[in-house]
The first five atom37 places (N, CA, C, CB, O) and aatype in JSON, in Angstrom:
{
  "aatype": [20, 20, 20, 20, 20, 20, 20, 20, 20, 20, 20, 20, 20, 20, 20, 20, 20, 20, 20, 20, 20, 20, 20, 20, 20, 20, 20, 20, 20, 20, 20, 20, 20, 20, 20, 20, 20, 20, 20, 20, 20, 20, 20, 20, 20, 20, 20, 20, 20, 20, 20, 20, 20, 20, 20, 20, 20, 20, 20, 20, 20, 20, 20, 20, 20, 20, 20, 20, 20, 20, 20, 20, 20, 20, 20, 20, 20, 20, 20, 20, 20, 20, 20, 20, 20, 20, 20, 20, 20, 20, 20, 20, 20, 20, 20, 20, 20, 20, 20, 20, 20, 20, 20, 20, 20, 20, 20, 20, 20, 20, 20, 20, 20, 20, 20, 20],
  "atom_mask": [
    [1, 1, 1, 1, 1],
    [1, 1, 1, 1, 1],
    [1, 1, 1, 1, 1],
    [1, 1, 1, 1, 1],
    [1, 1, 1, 1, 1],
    [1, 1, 1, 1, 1],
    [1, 1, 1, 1, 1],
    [1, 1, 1, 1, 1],
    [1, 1, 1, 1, 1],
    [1, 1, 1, 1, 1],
    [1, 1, 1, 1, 1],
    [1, 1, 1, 1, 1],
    [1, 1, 1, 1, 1],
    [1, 1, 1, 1, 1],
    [1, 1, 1, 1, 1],
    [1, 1, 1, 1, 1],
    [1, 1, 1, 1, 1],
    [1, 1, 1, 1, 1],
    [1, 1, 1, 1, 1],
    [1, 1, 1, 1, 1],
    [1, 1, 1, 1, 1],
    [1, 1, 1, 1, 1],
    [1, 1, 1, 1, 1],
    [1, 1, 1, 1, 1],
    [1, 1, 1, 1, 1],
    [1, 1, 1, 1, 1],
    [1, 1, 1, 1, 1],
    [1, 1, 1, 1, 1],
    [1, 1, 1, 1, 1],
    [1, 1, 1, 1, 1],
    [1, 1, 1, 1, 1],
    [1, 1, 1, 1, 1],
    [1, 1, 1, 1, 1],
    [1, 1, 1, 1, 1],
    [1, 1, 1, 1, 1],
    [1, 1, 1, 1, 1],
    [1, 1, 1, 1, 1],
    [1, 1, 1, 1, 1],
    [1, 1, 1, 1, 1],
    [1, 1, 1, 1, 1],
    [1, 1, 1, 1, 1],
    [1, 1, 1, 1, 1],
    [1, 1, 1, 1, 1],
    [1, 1, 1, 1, 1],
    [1, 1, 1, 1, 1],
    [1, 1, 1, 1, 1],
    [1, 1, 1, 1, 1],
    [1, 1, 1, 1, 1],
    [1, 1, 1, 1, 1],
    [1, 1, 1, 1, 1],
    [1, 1, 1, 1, 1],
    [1, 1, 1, 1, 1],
    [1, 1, 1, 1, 1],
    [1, 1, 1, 1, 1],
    [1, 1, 1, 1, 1],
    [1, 1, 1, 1, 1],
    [1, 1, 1, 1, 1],
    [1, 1, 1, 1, 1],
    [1, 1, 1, 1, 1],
    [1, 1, 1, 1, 1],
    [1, 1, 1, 1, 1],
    [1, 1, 1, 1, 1],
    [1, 1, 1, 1, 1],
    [1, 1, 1, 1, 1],
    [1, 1, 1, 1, 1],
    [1, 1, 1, 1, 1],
    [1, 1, 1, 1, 1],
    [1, 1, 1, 1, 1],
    [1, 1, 1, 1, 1],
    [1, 1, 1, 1, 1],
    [1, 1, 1, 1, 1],
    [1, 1, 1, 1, 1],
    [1, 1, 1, 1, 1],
    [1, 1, 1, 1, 1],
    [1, 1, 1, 1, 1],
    [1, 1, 1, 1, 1],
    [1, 1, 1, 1, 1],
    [1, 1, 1, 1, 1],
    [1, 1, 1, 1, 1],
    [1, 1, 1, 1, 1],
    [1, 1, 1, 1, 1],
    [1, 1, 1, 1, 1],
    [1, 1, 1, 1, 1],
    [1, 1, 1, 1, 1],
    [1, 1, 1, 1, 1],
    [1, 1, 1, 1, 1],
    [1, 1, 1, 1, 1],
    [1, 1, 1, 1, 1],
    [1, 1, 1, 1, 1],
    [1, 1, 1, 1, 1],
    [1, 1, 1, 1, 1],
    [1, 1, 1, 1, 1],
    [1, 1, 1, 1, 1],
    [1, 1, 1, 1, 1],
    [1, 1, 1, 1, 1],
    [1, 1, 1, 1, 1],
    [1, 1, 1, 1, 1],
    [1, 1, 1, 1, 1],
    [1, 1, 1, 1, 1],
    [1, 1, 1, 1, 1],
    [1, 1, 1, 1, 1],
    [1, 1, 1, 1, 1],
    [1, 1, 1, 1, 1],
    [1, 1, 1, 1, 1],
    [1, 1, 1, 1, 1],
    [1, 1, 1, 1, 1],
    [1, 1, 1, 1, 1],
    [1, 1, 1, 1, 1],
    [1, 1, 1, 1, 1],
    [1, 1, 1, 1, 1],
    [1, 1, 1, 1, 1],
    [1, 1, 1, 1, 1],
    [1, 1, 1, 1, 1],
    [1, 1, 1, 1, 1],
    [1, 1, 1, 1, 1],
    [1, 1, 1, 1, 1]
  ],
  "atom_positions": [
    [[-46.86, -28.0, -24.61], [-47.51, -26.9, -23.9], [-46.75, -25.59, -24.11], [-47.61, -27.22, -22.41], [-47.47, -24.6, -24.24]],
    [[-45.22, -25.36, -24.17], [-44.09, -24.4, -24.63], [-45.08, -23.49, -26.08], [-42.34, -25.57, -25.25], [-45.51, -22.35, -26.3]],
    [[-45.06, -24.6, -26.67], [-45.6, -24.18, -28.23], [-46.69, -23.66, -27.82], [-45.88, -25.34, -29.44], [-46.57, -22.45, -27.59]],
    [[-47.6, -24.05, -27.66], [-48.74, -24.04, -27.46], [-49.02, -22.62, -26.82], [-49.06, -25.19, -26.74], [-49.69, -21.75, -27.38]],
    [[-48.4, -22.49, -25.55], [-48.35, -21.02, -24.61], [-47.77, -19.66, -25.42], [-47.21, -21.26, -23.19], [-48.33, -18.57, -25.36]],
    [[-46.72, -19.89, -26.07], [-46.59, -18.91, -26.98], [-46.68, -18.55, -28.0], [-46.08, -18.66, -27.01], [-46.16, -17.49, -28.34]],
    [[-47.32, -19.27, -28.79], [-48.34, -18.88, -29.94], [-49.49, -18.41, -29.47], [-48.73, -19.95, -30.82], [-50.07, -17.64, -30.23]],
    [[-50.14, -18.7, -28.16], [-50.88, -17.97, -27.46], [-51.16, -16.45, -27.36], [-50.58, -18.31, -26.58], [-52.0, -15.59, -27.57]],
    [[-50.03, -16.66, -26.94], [-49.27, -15.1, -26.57], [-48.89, -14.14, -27.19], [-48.28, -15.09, -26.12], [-48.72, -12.97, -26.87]],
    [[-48.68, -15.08, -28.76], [-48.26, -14.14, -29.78], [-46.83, -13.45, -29.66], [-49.27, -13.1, -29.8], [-46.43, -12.33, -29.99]],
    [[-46.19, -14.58, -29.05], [-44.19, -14.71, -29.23], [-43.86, -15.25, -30.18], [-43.24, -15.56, -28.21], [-44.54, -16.15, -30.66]],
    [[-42.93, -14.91, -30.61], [-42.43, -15.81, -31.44], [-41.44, -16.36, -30.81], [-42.08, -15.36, -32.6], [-40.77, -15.63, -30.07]],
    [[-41.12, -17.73, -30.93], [-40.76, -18.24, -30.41], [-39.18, -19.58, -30.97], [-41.98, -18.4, -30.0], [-39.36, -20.59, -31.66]],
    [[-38.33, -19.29, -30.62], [-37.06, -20.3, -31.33], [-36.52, -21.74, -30.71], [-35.66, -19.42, -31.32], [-35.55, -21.78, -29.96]],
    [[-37.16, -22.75, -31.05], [-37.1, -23.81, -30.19], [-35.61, -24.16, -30.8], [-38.41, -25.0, -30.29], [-35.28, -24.23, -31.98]],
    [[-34.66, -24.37, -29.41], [-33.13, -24.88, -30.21], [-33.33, -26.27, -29.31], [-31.23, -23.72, -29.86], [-33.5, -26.41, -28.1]],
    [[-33.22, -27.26, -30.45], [-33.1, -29.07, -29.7], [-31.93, -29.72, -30.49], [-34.8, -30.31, -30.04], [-31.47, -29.34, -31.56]],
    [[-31.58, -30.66, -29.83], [-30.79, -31.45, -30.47], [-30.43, -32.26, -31.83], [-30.87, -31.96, -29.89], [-30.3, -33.43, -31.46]],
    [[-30.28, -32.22, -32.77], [-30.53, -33.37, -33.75], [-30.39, -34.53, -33.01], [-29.57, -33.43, -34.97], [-31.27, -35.24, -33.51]],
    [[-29.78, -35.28, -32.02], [-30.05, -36.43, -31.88], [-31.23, -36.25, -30.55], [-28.65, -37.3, -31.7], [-31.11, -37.23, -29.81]],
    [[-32.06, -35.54, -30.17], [-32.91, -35.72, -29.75], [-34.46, -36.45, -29.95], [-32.75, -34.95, -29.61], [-35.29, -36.17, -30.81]],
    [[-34.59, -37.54, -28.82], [-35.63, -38.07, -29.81], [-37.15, -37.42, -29.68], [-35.73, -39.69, -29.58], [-38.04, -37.85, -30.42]],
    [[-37.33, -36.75, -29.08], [-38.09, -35.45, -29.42], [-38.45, -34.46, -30.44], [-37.76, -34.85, -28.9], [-39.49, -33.82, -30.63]],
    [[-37.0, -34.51, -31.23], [-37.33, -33.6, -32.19], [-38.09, -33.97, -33.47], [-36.22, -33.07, -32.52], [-38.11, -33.01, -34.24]],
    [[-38.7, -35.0, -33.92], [-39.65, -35.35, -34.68], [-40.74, -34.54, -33.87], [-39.8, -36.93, -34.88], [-40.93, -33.37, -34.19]],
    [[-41.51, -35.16, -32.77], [-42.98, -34.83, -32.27], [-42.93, -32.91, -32.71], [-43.2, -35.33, -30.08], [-43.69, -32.21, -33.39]],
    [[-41.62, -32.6, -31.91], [-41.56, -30.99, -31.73], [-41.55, -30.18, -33.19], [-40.08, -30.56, -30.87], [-42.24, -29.18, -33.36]],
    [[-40.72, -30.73, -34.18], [-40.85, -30.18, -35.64], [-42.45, -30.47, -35.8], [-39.77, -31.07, -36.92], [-43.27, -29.57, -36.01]],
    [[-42.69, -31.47, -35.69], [-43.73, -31.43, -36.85], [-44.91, -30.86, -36.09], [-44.08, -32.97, -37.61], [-45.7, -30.37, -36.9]],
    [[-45.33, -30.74, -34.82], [-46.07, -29.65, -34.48], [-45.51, -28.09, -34.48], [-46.48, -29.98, -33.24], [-46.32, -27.18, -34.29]],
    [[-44.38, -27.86, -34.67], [-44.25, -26.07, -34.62], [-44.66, -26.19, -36.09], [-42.42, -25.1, -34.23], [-44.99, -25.07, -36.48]],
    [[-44.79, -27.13, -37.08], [-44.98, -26.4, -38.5], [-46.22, -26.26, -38.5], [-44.53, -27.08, -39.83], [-46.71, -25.82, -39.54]],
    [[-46.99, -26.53, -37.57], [-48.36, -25.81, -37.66], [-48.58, -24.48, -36.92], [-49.4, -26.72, -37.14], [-49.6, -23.8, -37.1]],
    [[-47.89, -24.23, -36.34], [-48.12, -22.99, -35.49], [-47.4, -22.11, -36.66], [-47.35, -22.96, -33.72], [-46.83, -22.59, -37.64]],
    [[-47.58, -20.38, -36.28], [-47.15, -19.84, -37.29], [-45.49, -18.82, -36.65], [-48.6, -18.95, -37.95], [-44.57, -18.36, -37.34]],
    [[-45.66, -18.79, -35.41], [-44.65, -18.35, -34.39], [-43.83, -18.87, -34.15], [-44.88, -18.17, -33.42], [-43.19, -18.31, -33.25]],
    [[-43.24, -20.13, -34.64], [-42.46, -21.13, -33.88], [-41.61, -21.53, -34.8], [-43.19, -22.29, -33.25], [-42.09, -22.1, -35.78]],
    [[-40.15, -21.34, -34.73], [-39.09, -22.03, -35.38], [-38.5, -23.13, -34.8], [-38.16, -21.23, -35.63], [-38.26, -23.19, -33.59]],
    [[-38.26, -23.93, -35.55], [-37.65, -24.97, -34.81], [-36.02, -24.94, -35.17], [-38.39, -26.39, -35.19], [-35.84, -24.86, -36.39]],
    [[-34.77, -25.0, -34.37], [-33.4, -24.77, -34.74], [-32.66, -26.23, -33.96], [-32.81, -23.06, -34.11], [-32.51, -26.39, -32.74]],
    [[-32.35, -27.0, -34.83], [-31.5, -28.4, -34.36], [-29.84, -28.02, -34.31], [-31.77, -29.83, -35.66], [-28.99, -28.06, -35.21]],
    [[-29.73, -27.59, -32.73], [-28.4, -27.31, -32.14], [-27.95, -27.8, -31.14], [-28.21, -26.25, -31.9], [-28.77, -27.88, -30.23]],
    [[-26.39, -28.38, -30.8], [-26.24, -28.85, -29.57], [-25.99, -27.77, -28.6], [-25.25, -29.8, -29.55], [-25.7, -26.63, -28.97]],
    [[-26.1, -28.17, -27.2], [-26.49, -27.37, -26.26], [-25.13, -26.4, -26.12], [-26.99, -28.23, -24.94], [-25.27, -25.34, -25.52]],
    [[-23.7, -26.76, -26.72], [-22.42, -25.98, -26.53], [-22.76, -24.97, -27.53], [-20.94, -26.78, -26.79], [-22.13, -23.92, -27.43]],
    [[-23.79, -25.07, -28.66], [-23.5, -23.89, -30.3], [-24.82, -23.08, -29.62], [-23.86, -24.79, -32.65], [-24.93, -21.88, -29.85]],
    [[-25.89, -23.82, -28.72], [-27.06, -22.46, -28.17], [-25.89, -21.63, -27.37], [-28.72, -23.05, -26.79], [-25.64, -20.44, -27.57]],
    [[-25.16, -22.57, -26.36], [-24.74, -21.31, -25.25], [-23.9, -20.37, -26.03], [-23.77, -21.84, -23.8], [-23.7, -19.4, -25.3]],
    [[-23.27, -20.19, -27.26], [-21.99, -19.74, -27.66], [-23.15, -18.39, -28.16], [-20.83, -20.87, -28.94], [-22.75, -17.23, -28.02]],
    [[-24.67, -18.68, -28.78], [-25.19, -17.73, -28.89], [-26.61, -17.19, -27.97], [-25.26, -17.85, -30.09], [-27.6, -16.55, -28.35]],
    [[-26.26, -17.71, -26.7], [-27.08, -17.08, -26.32], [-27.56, -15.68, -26.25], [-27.01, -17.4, -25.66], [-28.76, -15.41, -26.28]],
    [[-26.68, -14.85, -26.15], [-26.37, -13.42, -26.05], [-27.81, -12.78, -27.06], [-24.53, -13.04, -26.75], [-28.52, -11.82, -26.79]],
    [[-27.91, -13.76, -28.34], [-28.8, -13.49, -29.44], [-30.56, -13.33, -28.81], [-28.55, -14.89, -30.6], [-31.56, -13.05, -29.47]],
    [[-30.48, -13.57, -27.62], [-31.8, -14.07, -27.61], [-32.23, -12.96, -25.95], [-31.82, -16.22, -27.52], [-31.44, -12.58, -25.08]],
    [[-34.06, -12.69, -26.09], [-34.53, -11.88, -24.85], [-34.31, -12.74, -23.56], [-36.15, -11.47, -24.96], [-33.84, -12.32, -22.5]],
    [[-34.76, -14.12, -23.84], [-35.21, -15.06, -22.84], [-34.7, -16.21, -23.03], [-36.52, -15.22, -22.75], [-34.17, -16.5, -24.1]],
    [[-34.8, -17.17, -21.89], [-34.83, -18.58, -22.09], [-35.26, -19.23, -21.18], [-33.78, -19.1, -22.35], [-35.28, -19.12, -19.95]],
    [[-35.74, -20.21, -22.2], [-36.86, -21.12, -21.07], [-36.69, -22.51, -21.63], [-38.79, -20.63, -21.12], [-36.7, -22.77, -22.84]],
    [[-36.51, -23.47, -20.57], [-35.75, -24.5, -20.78], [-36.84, -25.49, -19.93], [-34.1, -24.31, -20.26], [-37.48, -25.07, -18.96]],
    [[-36.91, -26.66, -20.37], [-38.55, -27.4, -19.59], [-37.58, -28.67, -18.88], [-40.27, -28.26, -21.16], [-38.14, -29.75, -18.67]],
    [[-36.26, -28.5, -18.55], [-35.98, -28.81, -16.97], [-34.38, -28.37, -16.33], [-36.16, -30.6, -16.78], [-33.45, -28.59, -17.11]],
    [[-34.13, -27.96, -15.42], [-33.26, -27.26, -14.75], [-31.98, -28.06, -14.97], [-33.68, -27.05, -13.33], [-30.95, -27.38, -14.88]],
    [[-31.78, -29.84, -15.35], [-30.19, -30.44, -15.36], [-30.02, -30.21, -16.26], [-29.69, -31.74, -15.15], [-30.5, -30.94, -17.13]],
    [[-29.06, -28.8, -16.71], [-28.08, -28.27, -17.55], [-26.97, -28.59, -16.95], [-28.17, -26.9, -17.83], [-26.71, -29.24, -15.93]],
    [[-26.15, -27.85, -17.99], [-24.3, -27.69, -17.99], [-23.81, -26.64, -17.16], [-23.58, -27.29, -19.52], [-24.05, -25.55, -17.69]],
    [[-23.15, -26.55, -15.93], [-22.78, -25.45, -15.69], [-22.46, -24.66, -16.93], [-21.85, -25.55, -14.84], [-23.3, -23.79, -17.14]],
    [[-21.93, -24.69, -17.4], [-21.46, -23.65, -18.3], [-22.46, -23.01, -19.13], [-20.47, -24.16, -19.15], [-22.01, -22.18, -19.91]],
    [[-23.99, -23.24, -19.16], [-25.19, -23.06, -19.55], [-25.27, -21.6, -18.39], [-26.28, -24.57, -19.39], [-24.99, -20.46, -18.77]],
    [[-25.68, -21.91, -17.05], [-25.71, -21.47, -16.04], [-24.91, -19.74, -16.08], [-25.13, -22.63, -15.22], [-25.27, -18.57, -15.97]],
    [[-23.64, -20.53, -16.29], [-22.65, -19.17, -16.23], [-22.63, -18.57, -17.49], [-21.07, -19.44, -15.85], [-22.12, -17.45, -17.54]],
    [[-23.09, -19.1, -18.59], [-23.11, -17.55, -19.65], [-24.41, -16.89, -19.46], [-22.99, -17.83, -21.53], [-24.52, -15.8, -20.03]],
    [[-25.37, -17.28, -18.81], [-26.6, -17.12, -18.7], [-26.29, -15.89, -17.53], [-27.49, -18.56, -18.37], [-26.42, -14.72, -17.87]],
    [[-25.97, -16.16, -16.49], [-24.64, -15.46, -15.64], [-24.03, -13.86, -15.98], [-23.28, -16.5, -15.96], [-24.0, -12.76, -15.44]],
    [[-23.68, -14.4, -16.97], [-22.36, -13.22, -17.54], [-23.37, -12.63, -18.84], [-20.37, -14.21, -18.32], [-22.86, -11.57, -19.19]],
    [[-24.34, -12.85, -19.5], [-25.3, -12.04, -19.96], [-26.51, -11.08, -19.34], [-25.75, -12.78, -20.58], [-27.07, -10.07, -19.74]],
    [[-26.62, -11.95, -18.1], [-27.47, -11.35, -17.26], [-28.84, -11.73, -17.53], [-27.31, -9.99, -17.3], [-29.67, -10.85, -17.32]],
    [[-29.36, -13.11, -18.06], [-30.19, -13.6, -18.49], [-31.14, -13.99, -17.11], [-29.65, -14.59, -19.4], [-30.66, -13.84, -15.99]],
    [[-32.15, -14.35, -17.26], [-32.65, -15.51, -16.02], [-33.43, -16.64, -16.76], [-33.84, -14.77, -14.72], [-34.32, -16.46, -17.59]],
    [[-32.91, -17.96, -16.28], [-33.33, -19.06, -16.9], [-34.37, -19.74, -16.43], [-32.45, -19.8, -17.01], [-34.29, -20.54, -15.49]],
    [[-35.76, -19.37, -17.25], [-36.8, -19.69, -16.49], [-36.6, -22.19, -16.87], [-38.7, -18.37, -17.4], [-36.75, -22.84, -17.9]],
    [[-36.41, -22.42, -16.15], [-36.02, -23.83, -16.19], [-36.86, -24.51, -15.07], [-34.39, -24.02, -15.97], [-36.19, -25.37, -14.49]],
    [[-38.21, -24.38, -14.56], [-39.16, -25.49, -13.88], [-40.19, -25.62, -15.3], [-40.11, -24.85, -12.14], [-40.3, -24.85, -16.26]],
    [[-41.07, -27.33, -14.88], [-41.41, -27.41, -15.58], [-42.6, -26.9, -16.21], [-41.21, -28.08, -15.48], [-43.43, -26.32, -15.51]],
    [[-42.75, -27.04, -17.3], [-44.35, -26.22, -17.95], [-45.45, -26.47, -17.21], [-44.92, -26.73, -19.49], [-45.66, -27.64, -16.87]],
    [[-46.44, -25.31, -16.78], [-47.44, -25.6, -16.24], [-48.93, -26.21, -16.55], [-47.44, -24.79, -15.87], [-48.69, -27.32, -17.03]],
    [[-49.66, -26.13, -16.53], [-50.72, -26.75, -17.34], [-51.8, -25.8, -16.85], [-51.0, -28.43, -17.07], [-52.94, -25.87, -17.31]],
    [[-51.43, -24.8, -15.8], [-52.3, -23.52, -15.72], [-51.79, -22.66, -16.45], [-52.49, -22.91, -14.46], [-50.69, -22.25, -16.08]],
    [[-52.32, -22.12, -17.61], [-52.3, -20.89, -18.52], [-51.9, -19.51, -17.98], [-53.63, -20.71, -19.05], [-51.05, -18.69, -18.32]],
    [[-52.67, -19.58, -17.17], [-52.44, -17.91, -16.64], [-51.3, -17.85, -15.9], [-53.63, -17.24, -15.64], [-50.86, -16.76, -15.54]],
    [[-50.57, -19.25, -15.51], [-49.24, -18.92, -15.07], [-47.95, -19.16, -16.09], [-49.05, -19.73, -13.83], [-46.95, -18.45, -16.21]],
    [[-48.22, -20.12, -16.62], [-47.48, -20.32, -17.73], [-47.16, -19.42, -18.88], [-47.95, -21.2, -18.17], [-46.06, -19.2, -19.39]],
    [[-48.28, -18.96, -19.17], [-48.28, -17.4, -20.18], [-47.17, -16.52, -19.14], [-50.35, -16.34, -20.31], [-46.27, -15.99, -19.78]],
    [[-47.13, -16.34, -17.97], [-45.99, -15.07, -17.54], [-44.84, -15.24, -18.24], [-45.48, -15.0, -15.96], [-44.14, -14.25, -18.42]],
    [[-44.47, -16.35, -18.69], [-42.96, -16.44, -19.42], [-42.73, -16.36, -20.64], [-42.32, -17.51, -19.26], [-41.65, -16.56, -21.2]],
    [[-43.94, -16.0, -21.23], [-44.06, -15.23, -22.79], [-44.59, -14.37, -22.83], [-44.6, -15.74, -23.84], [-45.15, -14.39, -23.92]],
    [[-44.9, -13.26, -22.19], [-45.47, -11.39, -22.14], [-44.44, -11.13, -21.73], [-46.8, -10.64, -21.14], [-43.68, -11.93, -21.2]],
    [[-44.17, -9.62, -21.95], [-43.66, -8.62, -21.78], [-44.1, -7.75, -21.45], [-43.24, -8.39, -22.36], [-44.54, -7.07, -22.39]],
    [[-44.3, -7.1, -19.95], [-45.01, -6.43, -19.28], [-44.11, -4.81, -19.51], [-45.19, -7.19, -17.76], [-42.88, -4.74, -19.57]],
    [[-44.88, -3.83, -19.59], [-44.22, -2.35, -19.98], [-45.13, -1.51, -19.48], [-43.98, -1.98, -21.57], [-46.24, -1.64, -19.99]],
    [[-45.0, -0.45, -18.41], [-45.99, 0.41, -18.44], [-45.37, 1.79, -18.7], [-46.79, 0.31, -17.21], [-44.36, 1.75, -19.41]],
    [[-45.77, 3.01, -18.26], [-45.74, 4.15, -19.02], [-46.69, 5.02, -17.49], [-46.61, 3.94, -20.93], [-47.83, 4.86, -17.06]],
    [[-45.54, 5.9, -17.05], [-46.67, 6.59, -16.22], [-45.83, 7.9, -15.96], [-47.23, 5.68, -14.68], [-44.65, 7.9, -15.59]],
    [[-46.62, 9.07, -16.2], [-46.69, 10.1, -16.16], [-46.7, 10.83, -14.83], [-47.51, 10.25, -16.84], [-47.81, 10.92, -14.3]],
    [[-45.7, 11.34, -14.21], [-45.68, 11.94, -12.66], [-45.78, 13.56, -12.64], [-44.17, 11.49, -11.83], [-45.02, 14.25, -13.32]],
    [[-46.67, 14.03, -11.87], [-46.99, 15.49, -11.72], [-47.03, 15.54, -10.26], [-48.37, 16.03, -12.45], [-47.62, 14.79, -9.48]],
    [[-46.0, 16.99, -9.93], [-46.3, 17.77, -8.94], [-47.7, 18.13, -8.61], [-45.67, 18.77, -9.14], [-48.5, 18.72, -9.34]],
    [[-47.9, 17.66, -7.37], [-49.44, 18.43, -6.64], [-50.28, 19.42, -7.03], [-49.27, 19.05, -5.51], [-51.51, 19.49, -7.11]],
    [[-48.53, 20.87, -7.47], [-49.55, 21.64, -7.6], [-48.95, 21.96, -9.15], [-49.78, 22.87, -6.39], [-48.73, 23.13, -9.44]],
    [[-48.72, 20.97, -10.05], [-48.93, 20.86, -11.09], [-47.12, 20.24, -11.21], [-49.66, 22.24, -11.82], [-46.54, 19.76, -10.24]],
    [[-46.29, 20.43, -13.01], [-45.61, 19.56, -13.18], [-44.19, 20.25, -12.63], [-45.79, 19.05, -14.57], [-44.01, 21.44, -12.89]],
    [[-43.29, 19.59, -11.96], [-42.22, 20.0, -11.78], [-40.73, 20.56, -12.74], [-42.13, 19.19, -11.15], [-39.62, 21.03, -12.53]],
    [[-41.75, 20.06, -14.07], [-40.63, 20.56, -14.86], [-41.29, 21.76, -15.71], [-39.94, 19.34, -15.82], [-40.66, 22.29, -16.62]],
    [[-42.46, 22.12, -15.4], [-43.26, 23.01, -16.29], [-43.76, 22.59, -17.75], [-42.46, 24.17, -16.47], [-43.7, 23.02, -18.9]],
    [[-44.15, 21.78, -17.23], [-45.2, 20.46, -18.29], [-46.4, 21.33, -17.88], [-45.36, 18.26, -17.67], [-46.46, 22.01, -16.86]],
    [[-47.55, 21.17, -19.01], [-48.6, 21.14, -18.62], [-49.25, 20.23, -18.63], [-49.05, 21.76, -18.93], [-49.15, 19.53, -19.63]],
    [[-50.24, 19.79, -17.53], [-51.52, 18.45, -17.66], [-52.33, 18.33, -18.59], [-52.53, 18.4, -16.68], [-53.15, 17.4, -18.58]]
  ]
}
């Protein structure tokens, strides 16, 4: 559903799993159909050493390593870590990037001598 939601979304997206995970067959061989999705076979000490590299992280369950926790911590990250939803419209929040843009004017026009 990970894959799935952000190819959606149009993220690209860096799956880091284990080589001895036995997951990582099912998970390779569906990201090679998606066109967003890398797959990276790392243990969980060589992700945290680079986390710093990355916007986000999202992890599909919360029993990590402290030491996951605290560089996550000391980057200032937030680790979205409950599990995947199977409602879209909530699940998609953790692959957009919301940005707006808004323009403020004085009443009786701009306070810096902008014009409208």
């Amino acid at each position: 559903m990970v894959l799935l939601a952000a190819e959606t979304a149009g993220t690209p997206l860096i799956v880091s799993i284990a080589p001895d995970d036995s997951k990582l067959r099912i998970v390779a061989s569906f990201a090679e159909k998606l066109t967003k999705v890398e797959v990276k076979k790392q243990a969980t000490e060589a992700f945290i050493k680079e986390m710093d590299a990355y916007e986000r992280v999202r992890t599909c369950t919360a029993d990590l390593p402290d030491t996951f926790y605290n560089k996550a911590a000391e980057s200032g990250k937030h680790i979205a870590s409950n599990k995947p939803l199977t409602e879209g419209r909530l699940e998609l929040l953790h692959y957009l990037k919301e940005q707006s843009i808004t323009y403020e004017y004085h009443r009786y026009g701009s306070i810096f001598g902008e014009e409208k």
